[in-house]
mmCIF file as Biopython writes it, N, C-alpha, C and O atoms, coordinates in Angstrom:
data_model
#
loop_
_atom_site.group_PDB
_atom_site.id
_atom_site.type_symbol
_atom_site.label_atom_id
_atom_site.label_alt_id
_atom_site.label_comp_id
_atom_site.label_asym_id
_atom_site.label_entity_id
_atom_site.label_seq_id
_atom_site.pdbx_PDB_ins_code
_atom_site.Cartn_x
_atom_site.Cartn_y
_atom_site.Cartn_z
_atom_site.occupancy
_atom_site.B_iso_or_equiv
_atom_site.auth_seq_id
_atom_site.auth_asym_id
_atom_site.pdbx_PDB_model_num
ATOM 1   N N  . UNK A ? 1  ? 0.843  -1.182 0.000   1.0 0.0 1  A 1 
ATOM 2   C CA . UNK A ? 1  ? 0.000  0.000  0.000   1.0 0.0 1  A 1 
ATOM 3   C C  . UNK A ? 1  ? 0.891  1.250  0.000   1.0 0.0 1  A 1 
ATOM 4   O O  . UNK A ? 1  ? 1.933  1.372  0.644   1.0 0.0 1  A 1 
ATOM 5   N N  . UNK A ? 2  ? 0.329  2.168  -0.820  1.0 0.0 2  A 1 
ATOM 6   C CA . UNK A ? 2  ? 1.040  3.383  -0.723  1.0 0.0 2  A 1 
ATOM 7   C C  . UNK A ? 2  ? 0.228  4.592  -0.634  1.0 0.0 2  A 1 
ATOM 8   O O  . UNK A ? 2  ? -0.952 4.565  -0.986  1.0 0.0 2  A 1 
ATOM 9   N N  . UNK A ? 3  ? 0.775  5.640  -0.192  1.0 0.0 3  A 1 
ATOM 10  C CA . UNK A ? 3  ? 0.247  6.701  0.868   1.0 0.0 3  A 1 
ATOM 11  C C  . UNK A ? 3  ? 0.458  7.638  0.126   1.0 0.0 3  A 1 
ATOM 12  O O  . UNK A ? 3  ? 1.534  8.064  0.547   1.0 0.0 3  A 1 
ATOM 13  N N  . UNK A ? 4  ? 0.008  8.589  -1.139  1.0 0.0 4  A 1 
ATOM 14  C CA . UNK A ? 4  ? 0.397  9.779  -1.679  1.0 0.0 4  A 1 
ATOM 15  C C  . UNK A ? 4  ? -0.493 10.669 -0.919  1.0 0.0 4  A 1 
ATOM 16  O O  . UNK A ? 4  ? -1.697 10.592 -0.676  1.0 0.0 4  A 1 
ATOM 17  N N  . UNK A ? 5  ? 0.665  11.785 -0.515  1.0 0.0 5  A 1 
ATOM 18  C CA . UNK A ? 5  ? 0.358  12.567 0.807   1.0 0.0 5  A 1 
ATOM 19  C C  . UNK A ? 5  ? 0.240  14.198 0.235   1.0 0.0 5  A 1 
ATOM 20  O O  . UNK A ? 5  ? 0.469  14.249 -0.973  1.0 0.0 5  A 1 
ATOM 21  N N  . UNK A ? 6  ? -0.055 15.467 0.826   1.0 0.0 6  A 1 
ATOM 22  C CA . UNK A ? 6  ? -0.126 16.827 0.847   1.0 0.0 6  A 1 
ATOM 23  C C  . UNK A ? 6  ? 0.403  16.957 1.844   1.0 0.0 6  A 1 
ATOM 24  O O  . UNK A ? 6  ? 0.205  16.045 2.647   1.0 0.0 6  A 1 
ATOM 25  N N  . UNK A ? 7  ? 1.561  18.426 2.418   1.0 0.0 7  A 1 
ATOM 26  C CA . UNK A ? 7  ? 1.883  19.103 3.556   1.0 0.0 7  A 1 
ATOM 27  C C  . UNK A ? 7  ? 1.622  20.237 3.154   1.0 0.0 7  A 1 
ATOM 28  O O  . UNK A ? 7  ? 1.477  20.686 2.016   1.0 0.0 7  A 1 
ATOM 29  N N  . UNK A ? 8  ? 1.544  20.879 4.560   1.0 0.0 8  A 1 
ATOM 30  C CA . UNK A ? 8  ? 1.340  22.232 4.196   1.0 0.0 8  A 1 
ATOM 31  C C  . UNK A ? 8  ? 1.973  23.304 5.097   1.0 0.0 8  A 1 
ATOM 32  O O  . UNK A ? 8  ? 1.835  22.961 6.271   1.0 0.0 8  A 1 
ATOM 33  N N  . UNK A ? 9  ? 2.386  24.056 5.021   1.0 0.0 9  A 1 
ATOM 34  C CA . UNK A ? 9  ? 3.560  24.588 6.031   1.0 0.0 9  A 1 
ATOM 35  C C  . UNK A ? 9  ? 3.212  25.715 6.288   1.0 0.0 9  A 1 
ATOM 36  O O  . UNK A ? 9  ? 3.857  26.540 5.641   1.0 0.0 9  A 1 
ATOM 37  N N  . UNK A ? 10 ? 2.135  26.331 7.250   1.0 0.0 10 A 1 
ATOM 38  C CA . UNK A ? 10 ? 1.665  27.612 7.356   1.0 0.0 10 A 1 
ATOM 39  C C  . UNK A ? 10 ? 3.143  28.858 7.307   1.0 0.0 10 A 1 
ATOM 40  O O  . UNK A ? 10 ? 3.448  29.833 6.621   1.0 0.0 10 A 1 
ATOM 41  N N  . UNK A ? 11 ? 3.617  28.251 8.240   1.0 0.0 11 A 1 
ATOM 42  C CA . UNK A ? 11 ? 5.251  29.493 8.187   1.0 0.0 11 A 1 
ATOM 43  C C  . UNK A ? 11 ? 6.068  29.433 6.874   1.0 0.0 11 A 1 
ATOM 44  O O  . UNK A ? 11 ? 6.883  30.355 6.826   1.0 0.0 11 A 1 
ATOM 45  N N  . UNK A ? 12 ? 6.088  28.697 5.899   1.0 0.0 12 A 1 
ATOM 46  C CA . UNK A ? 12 ? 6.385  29.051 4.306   1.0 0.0 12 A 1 
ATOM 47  C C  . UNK A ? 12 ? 5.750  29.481 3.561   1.0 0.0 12 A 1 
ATOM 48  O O  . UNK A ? 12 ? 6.177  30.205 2.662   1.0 0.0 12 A 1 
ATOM 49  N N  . UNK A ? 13 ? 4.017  29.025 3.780   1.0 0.0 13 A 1 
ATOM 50  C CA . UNK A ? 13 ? 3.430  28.647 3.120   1.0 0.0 13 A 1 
ATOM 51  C C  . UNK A ? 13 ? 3.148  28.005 1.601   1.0 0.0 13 A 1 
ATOM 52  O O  . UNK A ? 13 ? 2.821  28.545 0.544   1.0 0.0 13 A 1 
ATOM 53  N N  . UNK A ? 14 ? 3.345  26.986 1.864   1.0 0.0 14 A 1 
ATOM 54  C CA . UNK A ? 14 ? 4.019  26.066 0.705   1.0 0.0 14 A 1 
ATOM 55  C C  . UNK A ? 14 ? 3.754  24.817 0.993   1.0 0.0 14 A 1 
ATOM 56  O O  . UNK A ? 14 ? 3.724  24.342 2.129   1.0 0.0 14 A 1 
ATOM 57  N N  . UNK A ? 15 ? 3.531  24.183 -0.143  1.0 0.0 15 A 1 
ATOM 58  C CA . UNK A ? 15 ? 2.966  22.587 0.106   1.0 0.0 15 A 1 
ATOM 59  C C  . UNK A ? 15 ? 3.732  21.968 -0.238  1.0 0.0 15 A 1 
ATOM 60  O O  . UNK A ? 15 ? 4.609  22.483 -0.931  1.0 0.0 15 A 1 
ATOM 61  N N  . UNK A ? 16 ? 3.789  20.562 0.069   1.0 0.0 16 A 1 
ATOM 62  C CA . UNK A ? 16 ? 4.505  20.213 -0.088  1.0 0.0 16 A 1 
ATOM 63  C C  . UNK A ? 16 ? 4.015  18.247 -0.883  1.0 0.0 16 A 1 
ATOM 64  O O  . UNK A ? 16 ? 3.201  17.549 -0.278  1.0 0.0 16 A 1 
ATOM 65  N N  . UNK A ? 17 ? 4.396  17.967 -1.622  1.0 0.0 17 A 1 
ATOM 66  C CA . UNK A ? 17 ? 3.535  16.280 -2.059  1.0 0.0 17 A 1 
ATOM 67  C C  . UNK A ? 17 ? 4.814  15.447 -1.984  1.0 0.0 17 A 1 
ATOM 68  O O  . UNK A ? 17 ? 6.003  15.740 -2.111  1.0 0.0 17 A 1 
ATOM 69  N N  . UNK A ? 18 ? 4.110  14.217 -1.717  1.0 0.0 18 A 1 
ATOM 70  C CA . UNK A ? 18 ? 5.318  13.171 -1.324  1.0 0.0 18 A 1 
ATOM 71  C C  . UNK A ? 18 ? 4.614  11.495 -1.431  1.0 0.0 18 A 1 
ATOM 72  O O  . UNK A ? 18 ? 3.407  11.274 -1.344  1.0 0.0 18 A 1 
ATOM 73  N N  . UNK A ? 19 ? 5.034  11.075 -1.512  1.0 0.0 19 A 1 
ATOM 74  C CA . UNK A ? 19 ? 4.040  9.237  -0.993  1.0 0.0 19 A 1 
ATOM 75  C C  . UNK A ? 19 ? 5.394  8.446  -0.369  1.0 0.0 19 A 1 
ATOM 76  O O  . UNK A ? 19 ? 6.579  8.773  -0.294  1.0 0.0 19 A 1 
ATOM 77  N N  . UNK A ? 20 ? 4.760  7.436  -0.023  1.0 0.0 20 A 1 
ATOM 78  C CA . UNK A ? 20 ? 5.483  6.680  1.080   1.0 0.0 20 A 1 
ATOM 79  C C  . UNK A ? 20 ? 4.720  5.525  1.148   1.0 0.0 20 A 1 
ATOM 80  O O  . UNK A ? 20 ? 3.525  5.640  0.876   1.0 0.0 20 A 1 
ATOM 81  N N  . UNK A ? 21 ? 5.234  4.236  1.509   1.0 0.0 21 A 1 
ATOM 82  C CA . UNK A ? 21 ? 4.933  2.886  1.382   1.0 0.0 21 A 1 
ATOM 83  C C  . UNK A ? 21 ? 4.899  2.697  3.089   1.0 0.0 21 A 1 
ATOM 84  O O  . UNK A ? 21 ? 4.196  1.851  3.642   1.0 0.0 21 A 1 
ATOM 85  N N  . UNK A ? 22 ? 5.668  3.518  3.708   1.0 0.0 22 A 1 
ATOM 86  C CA . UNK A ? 22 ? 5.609  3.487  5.630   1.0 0.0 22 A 1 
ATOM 87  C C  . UNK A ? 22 ? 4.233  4.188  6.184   1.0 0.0 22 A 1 
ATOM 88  O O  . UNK A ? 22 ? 3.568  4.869  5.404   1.0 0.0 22 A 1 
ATOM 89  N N  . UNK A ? 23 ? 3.878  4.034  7.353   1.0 0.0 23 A 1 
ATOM 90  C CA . UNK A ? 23 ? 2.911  4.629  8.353   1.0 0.0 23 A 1 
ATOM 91  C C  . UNK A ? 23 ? 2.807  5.718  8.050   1.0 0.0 23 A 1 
ATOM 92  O O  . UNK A ? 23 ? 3.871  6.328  8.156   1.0 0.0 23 A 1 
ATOM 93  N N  . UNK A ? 24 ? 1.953  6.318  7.685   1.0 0.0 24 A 1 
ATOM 94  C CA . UNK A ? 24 ? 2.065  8.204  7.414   1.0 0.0 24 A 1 
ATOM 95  C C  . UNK A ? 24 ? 2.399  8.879  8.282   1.0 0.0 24 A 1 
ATOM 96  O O  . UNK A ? 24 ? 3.187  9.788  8.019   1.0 0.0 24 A 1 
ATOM 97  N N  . UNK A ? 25 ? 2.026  8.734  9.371   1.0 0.0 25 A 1 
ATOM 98  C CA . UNK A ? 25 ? 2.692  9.492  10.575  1.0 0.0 25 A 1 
ATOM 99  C C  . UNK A ? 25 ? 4.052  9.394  11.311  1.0 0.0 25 A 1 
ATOM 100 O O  . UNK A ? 25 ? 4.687  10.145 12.052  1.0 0.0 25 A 1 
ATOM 101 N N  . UNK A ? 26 ? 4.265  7.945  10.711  1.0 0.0 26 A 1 
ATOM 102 C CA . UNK A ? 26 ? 5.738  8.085  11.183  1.0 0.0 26 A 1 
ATOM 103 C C  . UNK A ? 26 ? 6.384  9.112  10.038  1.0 0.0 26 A 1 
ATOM 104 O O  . UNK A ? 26 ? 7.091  10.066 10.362  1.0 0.0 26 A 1 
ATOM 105 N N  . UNK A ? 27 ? 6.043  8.786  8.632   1.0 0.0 27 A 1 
ATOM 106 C CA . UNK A ? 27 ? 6.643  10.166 7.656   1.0 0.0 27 A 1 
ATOM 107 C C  . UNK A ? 27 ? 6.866  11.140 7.990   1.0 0.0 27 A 1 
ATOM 108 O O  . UNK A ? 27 ? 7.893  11.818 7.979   1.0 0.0 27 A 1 
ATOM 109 N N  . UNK A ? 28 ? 5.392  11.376 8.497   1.0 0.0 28 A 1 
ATOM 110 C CA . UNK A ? 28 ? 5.344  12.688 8.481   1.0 0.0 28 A 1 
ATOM 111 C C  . UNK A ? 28 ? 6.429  13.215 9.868   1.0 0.0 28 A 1 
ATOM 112 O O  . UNK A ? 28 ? 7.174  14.188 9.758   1.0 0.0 28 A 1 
ATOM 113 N N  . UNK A ? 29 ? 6.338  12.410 11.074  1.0 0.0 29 A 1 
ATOM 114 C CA . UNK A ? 29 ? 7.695  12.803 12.232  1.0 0.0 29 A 1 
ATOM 115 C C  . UNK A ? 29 ? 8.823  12.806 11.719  1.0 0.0 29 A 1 
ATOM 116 O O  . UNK A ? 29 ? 9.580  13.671 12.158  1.0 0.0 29 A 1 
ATOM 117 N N  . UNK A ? 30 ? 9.441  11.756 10.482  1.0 0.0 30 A 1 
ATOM 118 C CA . UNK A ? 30 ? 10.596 12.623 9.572   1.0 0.0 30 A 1 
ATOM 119 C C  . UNK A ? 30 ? 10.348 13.344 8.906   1.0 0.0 30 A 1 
ATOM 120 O O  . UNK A ? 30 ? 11.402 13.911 8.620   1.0 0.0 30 A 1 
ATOM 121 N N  . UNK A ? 31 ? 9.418  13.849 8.296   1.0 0.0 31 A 1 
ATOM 122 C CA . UNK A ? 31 ? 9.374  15.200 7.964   1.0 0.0 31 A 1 
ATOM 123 C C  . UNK A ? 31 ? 9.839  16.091 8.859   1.0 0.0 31 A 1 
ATOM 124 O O  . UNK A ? 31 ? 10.757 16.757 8.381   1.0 0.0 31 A 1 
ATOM 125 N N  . UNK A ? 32 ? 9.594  16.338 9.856   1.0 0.0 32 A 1 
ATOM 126 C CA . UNK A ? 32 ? 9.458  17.313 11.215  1.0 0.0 32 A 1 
ATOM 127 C C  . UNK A ? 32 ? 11.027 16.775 11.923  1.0 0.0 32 A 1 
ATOM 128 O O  . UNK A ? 32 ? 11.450 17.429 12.877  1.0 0.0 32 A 1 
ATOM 129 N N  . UNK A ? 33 ? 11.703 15.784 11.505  1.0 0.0 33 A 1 
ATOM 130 C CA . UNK A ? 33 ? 12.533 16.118 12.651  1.0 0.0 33 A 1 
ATOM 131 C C  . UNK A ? 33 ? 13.658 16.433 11.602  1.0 0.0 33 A 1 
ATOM 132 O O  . UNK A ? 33 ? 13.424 16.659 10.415  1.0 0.0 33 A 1 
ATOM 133 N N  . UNK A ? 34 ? 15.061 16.421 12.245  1.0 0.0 34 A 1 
ATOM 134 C CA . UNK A ? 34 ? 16.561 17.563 11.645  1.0 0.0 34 A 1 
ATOM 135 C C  . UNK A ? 34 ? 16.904 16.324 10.603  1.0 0.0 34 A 1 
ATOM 136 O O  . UNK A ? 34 ? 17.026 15.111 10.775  1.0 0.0 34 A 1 
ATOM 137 N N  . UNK A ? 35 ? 17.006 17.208 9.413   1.0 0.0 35 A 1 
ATOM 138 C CA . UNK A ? 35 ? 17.504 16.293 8.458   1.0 0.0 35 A 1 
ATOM 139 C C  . UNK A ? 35 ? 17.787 17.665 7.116   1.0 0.0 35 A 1 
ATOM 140 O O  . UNK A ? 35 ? 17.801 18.850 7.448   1.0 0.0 35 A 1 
ATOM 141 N N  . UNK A ? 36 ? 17.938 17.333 6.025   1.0 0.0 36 A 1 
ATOM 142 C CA . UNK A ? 36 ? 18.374 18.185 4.844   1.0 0.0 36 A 1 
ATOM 143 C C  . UNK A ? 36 ? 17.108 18.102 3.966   1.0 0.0 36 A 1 
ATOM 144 O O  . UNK A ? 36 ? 16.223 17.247 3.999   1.0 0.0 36 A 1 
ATOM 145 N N  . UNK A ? 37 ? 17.227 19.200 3.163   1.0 0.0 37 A 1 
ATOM 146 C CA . UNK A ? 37 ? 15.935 18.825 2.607   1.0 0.0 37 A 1 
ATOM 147 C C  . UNK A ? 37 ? 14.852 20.094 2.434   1.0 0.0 37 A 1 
ATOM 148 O O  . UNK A ? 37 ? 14.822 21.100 3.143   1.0 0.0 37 A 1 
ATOM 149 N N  . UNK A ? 38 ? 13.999 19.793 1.341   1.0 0.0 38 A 1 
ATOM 150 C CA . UNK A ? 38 ? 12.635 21.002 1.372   1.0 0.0 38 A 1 
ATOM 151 C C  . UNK A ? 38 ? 12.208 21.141 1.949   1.0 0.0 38 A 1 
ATOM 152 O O  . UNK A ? 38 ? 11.600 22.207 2.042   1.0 0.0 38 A 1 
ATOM 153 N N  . UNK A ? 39 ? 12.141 20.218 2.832   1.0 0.0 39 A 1 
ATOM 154 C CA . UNK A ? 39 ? 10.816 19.643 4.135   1.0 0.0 39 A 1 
ATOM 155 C C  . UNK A ? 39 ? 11.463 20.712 5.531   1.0 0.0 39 A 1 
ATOM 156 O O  . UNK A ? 39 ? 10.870 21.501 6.267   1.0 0.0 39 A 1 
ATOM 157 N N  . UNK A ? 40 ? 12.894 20.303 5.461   1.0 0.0 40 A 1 
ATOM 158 C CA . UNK A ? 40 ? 13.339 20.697 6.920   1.0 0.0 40 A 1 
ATOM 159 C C  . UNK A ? 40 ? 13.714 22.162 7.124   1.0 0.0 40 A 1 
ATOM 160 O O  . UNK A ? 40 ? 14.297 22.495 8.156   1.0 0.0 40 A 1 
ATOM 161 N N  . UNK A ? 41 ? 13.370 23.143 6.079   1.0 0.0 41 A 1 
ATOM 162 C CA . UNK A ? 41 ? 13.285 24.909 6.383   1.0 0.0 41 A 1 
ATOM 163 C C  . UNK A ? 41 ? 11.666 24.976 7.063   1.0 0.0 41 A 1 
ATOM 164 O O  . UNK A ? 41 ? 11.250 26.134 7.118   1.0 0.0 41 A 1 
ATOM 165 N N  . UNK A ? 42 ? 10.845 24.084 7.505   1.0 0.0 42 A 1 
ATOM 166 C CA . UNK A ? 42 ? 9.730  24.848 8.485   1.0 0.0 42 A 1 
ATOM 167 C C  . UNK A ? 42 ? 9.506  23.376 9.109   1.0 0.0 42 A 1 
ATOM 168 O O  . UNK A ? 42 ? 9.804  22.405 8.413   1.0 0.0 42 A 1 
ATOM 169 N N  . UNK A ? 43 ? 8.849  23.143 10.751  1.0 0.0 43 A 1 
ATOM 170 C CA . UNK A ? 43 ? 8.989  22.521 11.979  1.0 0.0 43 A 1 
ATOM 171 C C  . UNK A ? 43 ? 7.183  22.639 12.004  1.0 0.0 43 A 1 
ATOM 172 O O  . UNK A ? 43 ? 6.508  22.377 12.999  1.0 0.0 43 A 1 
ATOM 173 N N  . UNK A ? 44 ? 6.645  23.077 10.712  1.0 0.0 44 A 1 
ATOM 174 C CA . UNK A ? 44 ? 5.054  22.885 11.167  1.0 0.0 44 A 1 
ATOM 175 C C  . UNK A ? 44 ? 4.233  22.291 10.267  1.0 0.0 44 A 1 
ATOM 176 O O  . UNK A ? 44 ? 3.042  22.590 10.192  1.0 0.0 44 A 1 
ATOM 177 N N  . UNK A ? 45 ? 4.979  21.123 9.273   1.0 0.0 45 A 1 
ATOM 178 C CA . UNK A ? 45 ? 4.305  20.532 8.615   1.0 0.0 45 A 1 
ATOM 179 C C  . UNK A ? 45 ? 2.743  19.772 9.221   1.0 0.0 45 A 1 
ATOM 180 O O  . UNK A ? 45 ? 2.517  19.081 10.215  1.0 0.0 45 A 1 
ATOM 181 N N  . UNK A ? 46 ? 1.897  20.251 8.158   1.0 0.0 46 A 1 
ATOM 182 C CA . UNK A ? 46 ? 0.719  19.086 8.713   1.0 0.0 46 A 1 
ATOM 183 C C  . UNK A ? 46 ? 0.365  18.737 7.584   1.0 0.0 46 A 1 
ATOM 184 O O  . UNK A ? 46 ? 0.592  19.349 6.540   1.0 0.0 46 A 1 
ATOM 185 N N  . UNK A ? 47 ? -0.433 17.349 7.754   1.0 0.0 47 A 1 
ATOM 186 C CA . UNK A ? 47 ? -0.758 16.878 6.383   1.0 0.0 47 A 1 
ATOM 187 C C  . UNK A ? 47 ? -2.204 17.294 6.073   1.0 0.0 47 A 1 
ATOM 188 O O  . UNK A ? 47 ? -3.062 17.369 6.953   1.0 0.0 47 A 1 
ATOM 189 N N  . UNK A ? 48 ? -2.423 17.551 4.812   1.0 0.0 48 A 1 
ATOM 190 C CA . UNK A ? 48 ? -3.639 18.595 4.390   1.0 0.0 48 A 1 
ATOM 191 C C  . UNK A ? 48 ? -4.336 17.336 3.715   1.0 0.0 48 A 1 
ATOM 192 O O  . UNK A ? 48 ? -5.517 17.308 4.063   1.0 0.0 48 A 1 
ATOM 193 N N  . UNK A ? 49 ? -4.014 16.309 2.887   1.0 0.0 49 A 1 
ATOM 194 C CA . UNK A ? 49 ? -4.815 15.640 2.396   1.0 0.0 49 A 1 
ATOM 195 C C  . UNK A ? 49 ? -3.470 14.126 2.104   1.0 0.0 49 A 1 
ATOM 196 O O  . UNK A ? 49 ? -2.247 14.096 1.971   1.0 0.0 49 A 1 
ATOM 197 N N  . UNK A ? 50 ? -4.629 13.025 2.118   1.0 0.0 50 A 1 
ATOM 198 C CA . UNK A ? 50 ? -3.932 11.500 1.710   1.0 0.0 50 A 1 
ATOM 199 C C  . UNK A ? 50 ? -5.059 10.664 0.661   1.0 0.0 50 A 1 
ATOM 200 O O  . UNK A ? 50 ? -6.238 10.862 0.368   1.0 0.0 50 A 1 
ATOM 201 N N  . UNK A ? 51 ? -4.183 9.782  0.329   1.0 0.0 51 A 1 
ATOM 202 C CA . UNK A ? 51 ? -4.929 9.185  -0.514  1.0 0.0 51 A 1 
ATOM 203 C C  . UNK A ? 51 ? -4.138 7.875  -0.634  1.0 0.0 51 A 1 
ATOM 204 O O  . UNK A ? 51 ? -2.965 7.826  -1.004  1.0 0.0 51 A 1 
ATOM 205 N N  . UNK A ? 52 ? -4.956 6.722  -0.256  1.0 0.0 52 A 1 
ATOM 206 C CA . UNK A ? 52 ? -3.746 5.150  -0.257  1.0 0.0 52 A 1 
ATOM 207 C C  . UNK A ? 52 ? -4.090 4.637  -1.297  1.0 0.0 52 A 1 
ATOM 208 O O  . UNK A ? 52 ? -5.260 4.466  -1.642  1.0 0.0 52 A 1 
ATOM 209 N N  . UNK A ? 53 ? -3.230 4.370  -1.840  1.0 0.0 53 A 1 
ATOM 210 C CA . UNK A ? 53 ? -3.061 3.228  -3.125  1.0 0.0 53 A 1 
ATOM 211 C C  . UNK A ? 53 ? -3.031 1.806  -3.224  1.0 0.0 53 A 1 
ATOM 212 O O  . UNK A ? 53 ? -3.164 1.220  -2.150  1.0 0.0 53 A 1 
ATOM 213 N N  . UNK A ? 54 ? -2.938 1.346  -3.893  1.0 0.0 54 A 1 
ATOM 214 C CA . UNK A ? 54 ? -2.804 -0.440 -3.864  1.0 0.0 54 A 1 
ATOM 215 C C  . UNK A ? 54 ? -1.248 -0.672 -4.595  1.0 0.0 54 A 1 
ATOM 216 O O  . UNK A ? 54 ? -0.635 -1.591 -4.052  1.0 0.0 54 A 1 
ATOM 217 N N  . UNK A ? 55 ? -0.769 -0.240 -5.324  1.0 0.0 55 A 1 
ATOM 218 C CA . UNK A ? 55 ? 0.425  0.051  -5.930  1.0 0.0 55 A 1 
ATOM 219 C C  . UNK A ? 55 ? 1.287  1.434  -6.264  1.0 0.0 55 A 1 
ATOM 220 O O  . UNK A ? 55 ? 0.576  2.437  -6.199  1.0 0.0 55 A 1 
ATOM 221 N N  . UNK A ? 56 ? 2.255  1.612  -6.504  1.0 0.0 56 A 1 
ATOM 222 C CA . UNK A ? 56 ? 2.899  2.602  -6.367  1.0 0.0 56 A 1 
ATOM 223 C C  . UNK A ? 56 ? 2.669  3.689  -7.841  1.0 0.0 56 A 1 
ATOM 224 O O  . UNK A ? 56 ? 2.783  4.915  -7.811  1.0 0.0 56 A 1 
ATOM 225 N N  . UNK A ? 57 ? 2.330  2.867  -9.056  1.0 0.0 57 A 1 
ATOM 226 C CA . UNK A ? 57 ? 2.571  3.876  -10.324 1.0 0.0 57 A 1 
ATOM 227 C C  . UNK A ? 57 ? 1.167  3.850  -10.231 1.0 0.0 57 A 1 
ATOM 228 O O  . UNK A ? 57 ? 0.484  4.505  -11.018 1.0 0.0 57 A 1 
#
């Protein structure tokens, strides 16, 4: 199963799309914690919308 996701970053404001085959919420806590990346210039990602798949393409 796969998880194509929305963030949304009120302090950039800027979204952000991504999918993931892991727990969404664990994603989304790497999203949020110190790492490199688009994701890691704002600490207030939330996810705005999901949608699970059965396969990845």
């Amino acid at each position: 199963m796969f998880h194509v996701y929305i963030l949304f970053s009120r302090s950039q404001d800027k979204y952000y799309v991504g999918y993931t085959s892991m727990v969404l919420e664990e994603r989304l806590r790497r999203h949020l914690s110190t790492h490199k990346g688009f994701t890691a210039r704002a600490k207030d990602w939330a996810i705005v919308y999901s949608e699970l798949f059965d396969q990845k393409s």
